[in-house]
C-alpha distance (Angstrom), angle and dihedral (degrees) to the residues before:
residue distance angle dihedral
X1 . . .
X2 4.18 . .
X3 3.62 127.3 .
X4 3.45 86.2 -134.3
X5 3.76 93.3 67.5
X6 3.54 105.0 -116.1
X7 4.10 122.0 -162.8
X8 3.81 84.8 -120.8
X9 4.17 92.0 67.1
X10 4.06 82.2 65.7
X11 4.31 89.5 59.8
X12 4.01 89.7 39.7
X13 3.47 90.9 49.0
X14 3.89 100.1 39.6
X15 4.21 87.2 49.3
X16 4.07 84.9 43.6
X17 3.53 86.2 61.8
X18 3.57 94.3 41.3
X19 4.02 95.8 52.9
X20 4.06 76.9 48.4
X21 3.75 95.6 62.4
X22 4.23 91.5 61.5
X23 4.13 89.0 45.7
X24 4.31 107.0 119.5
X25 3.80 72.7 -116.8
X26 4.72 103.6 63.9
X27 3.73 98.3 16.4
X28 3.77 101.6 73.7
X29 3.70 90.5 51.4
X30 3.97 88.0 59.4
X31 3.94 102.2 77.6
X32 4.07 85.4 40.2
X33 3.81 93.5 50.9
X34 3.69 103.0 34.8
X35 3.83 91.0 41.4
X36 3.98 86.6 63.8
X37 3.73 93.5 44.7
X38 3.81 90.2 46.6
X39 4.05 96.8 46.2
X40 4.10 87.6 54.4
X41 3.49 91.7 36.9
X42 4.22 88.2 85.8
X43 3.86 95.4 -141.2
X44 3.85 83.5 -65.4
X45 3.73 113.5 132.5
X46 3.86 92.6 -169.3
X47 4.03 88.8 55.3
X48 4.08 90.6 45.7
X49 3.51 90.1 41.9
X50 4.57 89.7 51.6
X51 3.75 88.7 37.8
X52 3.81 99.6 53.4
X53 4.04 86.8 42.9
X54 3.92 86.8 65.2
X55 3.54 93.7 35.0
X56 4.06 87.1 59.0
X57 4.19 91.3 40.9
X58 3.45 81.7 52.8
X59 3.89 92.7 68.3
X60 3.85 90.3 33.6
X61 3.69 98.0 62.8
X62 3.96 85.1 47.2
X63 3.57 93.7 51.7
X64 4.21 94.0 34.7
X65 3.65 86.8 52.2
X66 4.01 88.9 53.1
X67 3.85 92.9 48.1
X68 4.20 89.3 49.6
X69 3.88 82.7 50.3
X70 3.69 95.1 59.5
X71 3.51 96.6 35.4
X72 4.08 85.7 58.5
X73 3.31 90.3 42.7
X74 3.71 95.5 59.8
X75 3.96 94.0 36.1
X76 4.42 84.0 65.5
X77 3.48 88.8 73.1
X78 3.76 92.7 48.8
X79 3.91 104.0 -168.5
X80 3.11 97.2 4.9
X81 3.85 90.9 74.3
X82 3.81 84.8 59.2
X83 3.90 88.7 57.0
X84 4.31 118.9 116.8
X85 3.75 83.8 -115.0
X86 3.26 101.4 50.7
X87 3.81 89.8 60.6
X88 3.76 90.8 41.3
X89 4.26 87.1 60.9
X90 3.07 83.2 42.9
X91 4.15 102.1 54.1
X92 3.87 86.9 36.6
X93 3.90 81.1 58.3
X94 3.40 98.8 48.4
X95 4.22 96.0 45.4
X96 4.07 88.6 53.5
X97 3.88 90.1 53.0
X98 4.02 87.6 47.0
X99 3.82 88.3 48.7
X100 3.97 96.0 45.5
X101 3.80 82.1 60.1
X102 4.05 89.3 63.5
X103 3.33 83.1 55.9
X104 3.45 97.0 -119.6
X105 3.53 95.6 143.9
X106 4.08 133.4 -13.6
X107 3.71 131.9 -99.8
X108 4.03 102.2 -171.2
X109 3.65 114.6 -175.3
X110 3.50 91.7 172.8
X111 3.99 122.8 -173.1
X112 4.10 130.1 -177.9
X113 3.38 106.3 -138.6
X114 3.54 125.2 142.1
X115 4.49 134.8 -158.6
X116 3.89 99.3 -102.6
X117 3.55 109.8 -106.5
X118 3.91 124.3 -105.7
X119 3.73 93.3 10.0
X120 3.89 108.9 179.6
X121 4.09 118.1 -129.5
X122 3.19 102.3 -106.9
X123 4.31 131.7 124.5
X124 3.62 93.4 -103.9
X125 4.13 90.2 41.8
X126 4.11 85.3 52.8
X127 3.88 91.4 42.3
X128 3.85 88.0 54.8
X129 3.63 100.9 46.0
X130 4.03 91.5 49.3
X131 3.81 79.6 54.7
X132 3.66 92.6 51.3
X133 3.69 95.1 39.8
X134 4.19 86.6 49.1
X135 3.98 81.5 63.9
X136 3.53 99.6 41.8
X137 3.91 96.9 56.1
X138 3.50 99.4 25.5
X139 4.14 90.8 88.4
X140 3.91 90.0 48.1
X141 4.18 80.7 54.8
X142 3.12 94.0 45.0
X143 3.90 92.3 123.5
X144 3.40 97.3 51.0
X145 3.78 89.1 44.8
X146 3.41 97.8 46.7
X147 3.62 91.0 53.1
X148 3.46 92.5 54.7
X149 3.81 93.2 48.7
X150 3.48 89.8 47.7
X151 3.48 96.1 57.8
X152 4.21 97.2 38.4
X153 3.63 79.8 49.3
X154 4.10 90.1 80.6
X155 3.56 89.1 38.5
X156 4.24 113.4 100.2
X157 4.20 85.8 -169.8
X158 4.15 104.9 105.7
X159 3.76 89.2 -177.9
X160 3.48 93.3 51.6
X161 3.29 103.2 49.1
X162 4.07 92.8 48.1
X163 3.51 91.6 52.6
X164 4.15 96.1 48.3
X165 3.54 90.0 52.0
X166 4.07 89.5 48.7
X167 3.91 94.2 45.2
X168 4.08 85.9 51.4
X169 3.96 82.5 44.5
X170 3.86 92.2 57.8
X171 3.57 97.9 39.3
X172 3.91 86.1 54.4
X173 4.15 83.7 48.3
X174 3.46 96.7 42.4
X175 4.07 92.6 90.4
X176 3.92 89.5 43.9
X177 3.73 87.7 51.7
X178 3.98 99.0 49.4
X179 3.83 85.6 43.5
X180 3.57 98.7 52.3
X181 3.84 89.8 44.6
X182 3.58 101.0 45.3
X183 4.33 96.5 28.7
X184 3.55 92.7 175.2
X185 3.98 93.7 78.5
X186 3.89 85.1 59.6
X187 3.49 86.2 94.2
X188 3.33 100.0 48.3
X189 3.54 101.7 60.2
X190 3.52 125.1 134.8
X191 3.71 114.5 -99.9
X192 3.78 123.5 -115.9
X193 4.06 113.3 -97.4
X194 4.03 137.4 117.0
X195 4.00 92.7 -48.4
X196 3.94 84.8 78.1
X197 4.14 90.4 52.3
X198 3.61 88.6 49.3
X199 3.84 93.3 51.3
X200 4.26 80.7 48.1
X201 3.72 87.3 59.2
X202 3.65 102.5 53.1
X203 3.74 91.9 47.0
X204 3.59 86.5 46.5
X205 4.14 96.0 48.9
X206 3.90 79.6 43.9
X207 3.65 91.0 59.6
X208 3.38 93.9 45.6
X209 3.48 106.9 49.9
X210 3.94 85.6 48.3
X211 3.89 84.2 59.4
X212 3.45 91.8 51.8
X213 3.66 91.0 51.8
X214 3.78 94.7 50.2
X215 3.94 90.8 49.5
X216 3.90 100.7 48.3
X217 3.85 84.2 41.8
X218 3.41 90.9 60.3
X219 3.72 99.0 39.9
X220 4.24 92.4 59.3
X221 4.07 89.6 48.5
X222 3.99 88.7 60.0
């Protein structure tokens, strides 16, 4: 991604998030969250096909609202945020998220929230569980995340970073939302096994090369 917040970021980002949703970490929430969007969907593709759309902008706005957070948070310091070491923090940032995904050592942000109980089917009900289920995985992504965060962190654009962290939101979404809409392929979804950890790796060697990028970056503008 470019500092100078190319259109392309938006595609990286939305098949980042994408890649994300067949980690060990997004894909067993799938059957759980498209199964609830399916059984209050009535056998009505339309209504699965609404109610998965707020389920998913659920989870954007969570993650949106992050990505305006760090871009505020990096605007405070004004030009300072523009400063060489500013992106090296922020590269060194970025390569220990990539390496946490080779599992080379743990970064648990762990939080105890659970679905609300007996929630009805309706828009609001999906919105509100997308929100909820934002929260619930967002530790588990907390590389990915953080990487992003990290990066939008020396960025001074509000808008953009919002909207990067809602195109990697729908790209996450995107399976939930052909699932719920077409609930027969629930079925046939690939089982869990080592093709997930391989799809961990590339995001991780992804991560890490953008690290490496942001630190050597930094290093020539001193």
């Amino acid at each position: 991604m470019h500092l100078s917040g190319s259109p392309f970021d938006f595609i990286i980002a939305f098949f980042g998030g994408l890649l994300a949703s067949f980690t060990p970490c997004v894909y067993p929430l799938i059957p759980i969250s498209a199964g609830y969007i399916i059984g209050n969907a009535q056998k009505s593709r339309i209504k699965g096909l609404f109610l998965s759309l707020f389920y998913v902008t659920g989870i954007a706005v969570t993650y949106s609202f992050l990505g305006i957070l760090a871009v505020l948070t990096g605007s405070i310091f004004g030009r300072f945020s523009s400063h060489p070491i500013v992106n090296l923090i922020a590269g060194v940032l970025i390569l220990i998220f990539g390496l946490s995904m080779f599992d080379l050592f743990h970064i648990n942000f762990a939080l105890n929230i659970k679905l609300p109980p007996n929630i009805k089917g309706s828009y609001f009900s999906a919105f509100l569980l997308g929100i909820v289920s934002g929260l619930m995985i967002s530790p588990c992504l907390t590389p990915m995340l953080g990487s992003i965060l990290a990066y939008l962190s020396i960025s001074k654009n509000i808008f953009y970073g919002g909207f990067l962290l809602f195109c990697f939101s729908y790209g996450m979404g995107l399976i939930f939302i052909l699932i719920a809409t077409f609930g027969a392929g629930l079925a046939g979804l690939p089982k869990p096994g080592r093709w997930m950890e391989i799809i961990k790796k590339i995001c991780a060697a992804v991560i890490v090369l953008s690290g490496v990028y942001f630190i050597f970056t930094a290093i020539r503008r001193f």
